[in-house]
C-alpha positions as CSV (number, residue, x, y, z in Angstrom):
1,X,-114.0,-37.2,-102.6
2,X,-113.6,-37.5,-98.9
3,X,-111.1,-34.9,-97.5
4,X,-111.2,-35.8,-93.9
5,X,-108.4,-37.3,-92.4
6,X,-108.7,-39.9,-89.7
7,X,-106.4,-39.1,-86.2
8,X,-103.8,-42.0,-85.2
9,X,-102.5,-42.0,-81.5
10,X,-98.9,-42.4,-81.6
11,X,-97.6,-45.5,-79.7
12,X,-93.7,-46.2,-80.6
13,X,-91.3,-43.7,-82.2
14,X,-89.3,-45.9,-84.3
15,X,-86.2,-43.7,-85.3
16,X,-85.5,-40.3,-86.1
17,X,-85.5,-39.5,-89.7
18,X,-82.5,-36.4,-89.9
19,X,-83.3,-34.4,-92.7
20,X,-82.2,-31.1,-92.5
21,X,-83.5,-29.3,-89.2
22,X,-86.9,-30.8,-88.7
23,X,-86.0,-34.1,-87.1
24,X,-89.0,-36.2,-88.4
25,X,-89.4,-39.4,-87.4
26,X,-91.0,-43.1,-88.3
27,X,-93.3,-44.2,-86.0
28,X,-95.9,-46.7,-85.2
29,X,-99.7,-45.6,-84.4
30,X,-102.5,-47.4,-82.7
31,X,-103.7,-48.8,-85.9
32,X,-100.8,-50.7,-86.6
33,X,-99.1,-49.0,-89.3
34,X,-96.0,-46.8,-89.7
35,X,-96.0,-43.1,-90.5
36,X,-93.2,-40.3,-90.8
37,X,-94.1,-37.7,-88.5
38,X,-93.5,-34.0,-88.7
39,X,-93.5,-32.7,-85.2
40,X,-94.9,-29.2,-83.9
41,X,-92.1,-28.7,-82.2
42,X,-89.7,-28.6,-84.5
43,X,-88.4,-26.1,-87.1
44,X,-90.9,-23.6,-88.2
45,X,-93.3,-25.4,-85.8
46,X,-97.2,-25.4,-86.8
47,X,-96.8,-23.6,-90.0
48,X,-94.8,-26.0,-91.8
49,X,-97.1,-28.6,-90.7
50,X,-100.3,-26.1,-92.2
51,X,-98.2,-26.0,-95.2
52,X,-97.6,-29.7,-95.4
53,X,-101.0,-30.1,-94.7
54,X,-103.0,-28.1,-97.3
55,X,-100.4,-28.6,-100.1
56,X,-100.8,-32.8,-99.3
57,X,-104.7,-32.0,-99.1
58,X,-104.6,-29.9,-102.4
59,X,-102.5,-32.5,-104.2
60,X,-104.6,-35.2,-103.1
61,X,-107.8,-33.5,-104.3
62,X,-105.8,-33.5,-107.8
63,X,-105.5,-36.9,-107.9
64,X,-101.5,-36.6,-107.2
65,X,-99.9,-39.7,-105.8
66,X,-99.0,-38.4,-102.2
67,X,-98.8,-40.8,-98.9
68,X,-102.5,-40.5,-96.6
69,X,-101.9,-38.0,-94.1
70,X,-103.1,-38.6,-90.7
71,X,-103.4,-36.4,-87.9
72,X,-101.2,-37.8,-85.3
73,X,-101.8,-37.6,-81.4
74,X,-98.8,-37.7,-79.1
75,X,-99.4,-38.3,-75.6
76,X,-97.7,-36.1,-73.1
77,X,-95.9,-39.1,-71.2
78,X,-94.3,-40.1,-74.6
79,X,-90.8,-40.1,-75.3
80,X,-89.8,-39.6,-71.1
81,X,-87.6,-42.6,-71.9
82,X,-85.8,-40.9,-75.5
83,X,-81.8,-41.3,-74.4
84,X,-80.7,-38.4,-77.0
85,X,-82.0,-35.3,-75.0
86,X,-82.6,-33.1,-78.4
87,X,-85.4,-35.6,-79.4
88,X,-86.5,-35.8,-75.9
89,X,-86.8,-31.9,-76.0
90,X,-88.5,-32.4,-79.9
91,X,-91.5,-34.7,-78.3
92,X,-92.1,-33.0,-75.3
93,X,-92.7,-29.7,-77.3
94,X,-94.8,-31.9,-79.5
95,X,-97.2,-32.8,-77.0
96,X,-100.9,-32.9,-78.6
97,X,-101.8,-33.1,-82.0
98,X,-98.5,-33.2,-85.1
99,X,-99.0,-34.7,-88.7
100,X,-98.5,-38.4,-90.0
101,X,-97.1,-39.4,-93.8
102,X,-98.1,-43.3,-94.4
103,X,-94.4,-44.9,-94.5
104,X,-94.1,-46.2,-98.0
105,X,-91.7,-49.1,-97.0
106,X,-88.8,-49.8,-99.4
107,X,-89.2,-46.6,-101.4
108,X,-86.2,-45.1,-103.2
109,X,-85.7,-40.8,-103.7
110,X,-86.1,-39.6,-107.0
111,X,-83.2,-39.2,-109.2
112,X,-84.0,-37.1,-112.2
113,X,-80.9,-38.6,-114.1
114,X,-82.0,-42.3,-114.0
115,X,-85.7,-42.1,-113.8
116,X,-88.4,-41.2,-115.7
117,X,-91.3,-39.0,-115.4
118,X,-94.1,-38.7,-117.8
119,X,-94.8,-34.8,-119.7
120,X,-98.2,-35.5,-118.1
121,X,-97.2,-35.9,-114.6
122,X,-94.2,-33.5,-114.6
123,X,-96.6,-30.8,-115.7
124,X,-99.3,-31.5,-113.2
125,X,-96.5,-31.7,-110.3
126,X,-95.2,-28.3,-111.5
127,X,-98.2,-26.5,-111.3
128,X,-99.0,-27.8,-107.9
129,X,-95.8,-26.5,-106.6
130,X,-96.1,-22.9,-108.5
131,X,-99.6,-22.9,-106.8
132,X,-98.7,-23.3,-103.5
133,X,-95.4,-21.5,-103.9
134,X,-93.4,-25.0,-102.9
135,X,-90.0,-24.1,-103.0
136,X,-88.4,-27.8,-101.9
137,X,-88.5,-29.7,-105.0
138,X,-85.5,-29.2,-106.8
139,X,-82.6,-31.5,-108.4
140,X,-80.4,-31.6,-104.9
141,X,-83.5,-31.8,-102.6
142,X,-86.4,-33.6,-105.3
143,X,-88.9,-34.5,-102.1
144,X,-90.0,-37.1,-104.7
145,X,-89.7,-41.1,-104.1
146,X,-90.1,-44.0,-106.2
147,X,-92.2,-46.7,-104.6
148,X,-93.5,-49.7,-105.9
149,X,-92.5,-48.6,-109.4
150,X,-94.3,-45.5,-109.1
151,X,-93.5,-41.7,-108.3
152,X,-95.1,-40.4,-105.3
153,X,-94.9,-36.4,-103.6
154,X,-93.8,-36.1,-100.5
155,X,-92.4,-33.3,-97.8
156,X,-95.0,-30.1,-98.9
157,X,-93.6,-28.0,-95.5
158,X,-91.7,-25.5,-97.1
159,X,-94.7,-24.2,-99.4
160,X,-96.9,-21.1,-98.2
161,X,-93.2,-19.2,-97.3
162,X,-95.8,-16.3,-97.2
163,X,-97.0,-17.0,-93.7
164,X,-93.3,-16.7,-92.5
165,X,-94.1,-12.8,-93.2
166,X,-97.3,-12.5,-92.9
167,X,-98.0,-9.0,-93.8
168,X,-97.0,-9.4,-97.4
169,X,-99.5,-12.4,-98.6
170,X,-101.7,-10.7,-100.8
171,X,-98.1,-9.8,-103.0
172,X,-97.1,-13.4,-102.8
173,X,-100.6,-14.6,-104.2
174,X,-100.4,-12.7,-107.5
175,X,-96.4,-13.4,-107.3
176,X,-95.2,-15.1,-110.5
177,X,-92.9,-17.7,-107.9
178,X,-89.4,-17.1,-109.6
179,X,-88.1,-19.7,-107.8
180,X,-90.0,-22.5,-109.9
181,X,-87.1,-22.0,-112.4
182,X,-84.8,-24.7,-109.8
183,X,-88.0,-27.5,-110.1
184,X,-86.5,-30.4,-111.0
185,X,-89.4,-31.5,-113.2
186,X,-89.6,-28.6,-115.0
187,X,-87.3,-29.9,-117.8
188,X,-90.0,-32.9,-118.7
189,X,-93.1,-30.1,-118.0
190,X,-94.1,-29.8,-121.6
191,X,-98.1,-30.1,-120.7
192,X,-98.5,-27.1,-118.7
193,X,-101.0,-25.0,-120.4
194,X,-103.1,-28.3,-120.2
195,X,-103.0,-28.9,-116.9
196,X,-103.5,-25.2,-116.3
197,X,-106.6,-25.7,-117.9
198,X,-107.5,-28.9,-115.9
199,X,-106.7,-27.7,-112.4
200,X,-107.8,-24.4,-112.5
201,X,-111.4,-26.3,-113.6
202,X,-111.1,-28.8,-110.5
203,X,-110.1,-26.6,-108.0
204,X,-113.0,-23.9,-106.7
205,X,-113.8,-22.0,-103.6
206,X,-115.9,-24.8,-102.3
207,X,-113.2,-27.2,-102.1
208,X,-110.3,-24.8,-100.8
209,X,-112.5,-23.5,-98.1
210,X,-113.5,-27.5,-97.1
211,X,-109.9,-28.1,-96.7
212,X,-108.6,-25.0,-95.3
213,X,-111.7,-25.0,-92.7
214,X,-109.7,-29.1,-91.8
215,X,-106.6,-27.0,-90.1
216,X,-107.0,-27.7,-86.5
217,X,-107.8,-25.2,-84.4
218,X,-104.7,-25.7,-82.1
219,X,-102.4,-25.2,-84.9
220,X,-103.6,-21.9,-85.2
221,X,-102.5,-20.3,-82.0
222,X,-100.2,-17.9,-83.1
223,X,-98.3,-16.4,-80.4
224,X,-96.4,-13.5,-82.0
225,X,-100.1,-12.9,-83.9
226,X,-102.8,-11.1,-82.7
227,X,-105.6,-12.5,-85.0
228,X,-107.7,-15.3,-84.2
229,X,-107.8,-18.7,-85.8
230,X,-111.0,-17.9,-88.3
231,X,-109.1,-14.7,-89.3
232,X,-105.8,-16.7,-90.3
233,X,-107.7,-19.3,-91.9
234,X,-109.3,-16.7,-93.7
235,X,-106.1,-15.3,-95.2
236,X,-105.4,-18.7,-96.4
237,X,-108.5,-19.3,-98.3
238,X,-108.3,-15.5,-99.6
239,X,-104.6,-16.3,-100.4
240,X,-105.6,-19.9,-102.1
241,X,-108.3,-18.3,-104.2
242,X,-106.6,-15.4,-105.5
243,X,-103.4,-17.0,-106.5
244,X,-105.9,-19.9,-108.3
245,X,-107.6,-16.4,-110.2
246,X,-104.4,-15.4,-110.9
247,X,-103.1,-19.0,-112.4
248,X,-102.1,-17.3,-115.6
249,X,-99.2,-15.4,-113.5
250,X,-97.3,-18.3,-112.2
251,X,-98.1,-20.7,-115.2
252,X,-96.0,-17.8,-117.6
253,X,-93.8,-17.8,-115.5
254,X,-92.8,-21.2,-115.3
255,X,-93.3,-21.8,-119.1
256,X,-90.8,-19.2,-119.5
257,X,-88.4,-20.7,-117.1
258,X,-88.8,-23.8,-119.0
259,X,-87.6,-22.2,-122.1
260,X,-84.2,-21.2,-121.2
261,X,-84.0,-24.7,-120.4
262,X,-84.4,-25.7,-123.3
């Protein structure tokens, strides 16, 4: 499977998208099609576009229906014309290289009370988010959309919360992830052990350490960090790995979550 993603130059912001703080946006690139873009500049800045990145890359390698991410490159003389000064201020901070969602045109959000999700797919979703510690899919906010009959994952930027404090990641990778208890799939997740099985096959050093090794260079410079770019890609391969050795953690956890559901 190719992991690469291909690099779009931005060349029409469309409208802002306002969810939340993060002021994303749908945009046109140079190859035509439309993408929401998740700026540098906003909210958590390059970290929530790491973590949108890898868990997109991960679920992708899964065979998860997520949108094609693109890199996204936005010019410095973009956005000079932008009449609302706070997105003025949002592109001009995002000068250089953000991250693009293909715009799935027409789609609807997710709304666990009128439409379905398969045990299967529920349990594989579940996982994913447990995994990567994805604490943004839940019955007010499900980050989920229905689009041409079909569910797809979207918005993975509030995952990897470790690398808010840094210090603490090796905790957070052996952490059970409490917080699965609000997924909103975890009602229909009756396949877990299964798919605990299955992606803990799948997924290998080899292929975390392909995509973790895509994080561009530029999103790595960390100014209230003193380590380099390798050494924080490092600790997200060493975090990746060890929280995939310790699958068995977060997948009792989230069975047992399901249960007083139940």
């Amino acid at each position: 499977m190719n992991l690469d993603l291909r690099t779009v130059n931005v060349t029409r912001y469309i409208t802002p998208l306002r969810e939340g703080g993060s002021l994303p946006a749908l945009a046109e690139a140079d190859d035509d099609f439309k993408y929401v873009l998740k700026f540098r500049g906003a909210g958590h800045g390059v970290k929530a576009l790491i973590a949108e990145f890898l868990g997109g890359q991960i679920a992708s390698y899964l065979g998860l229906p997520v949108p094609e991410l693109v890199f996204a490159n936005l010019d410095e003389a973009f956005g000079r014309t932008e009449a609302d000064e706070e997105i003025q201020d949002l592109l001009k901070f995002s000068q250089g290289l953000n991250l693009g969602l293909h715009y799935l045109s027409g789609a609807i959000t997710y709304d666990a009370a009128t439409n379905d999700c398969d045990a299967l797919l529920a349990s594989k979703i579940v996982w994913l988010d447990a995994f990567i510690t994805n604490v943004d899919r839940t019955f007010k906010n499900t980050n989920l959309l229905i689009w041409k009959k079909e569910l797809w994952l979207i918005d993975h930027g509030a995952a990897f919360y470790f690398h808010h404090s840094w210090d603490n990641w090796k905790a957070n990778a052996v952490s059970p992830f409490a917080l699965i208890k609000d997924h909103v799939l975890l009602p229909k997740a009756t396949r877990l052990e299964e798919v605990n099985t299955e992606f803990t096959t799948k997924l290998n050093d080899l292929i975390l350490k392909e995509i973790v090794n895509q994080i561009p260079e530029d999103w790595l410079q960390w100014e209230e960090s003193a380590i380099s770019p390798d050494e924080i890609k490092e600790v997200y391969f060493q975090f990746l790995t060890l929280r995939l050795a310790n699958a068995d953690i977060f997948l009792k956890q989230a069975q047992d979550a399901r249960k007083t559901l139940i």
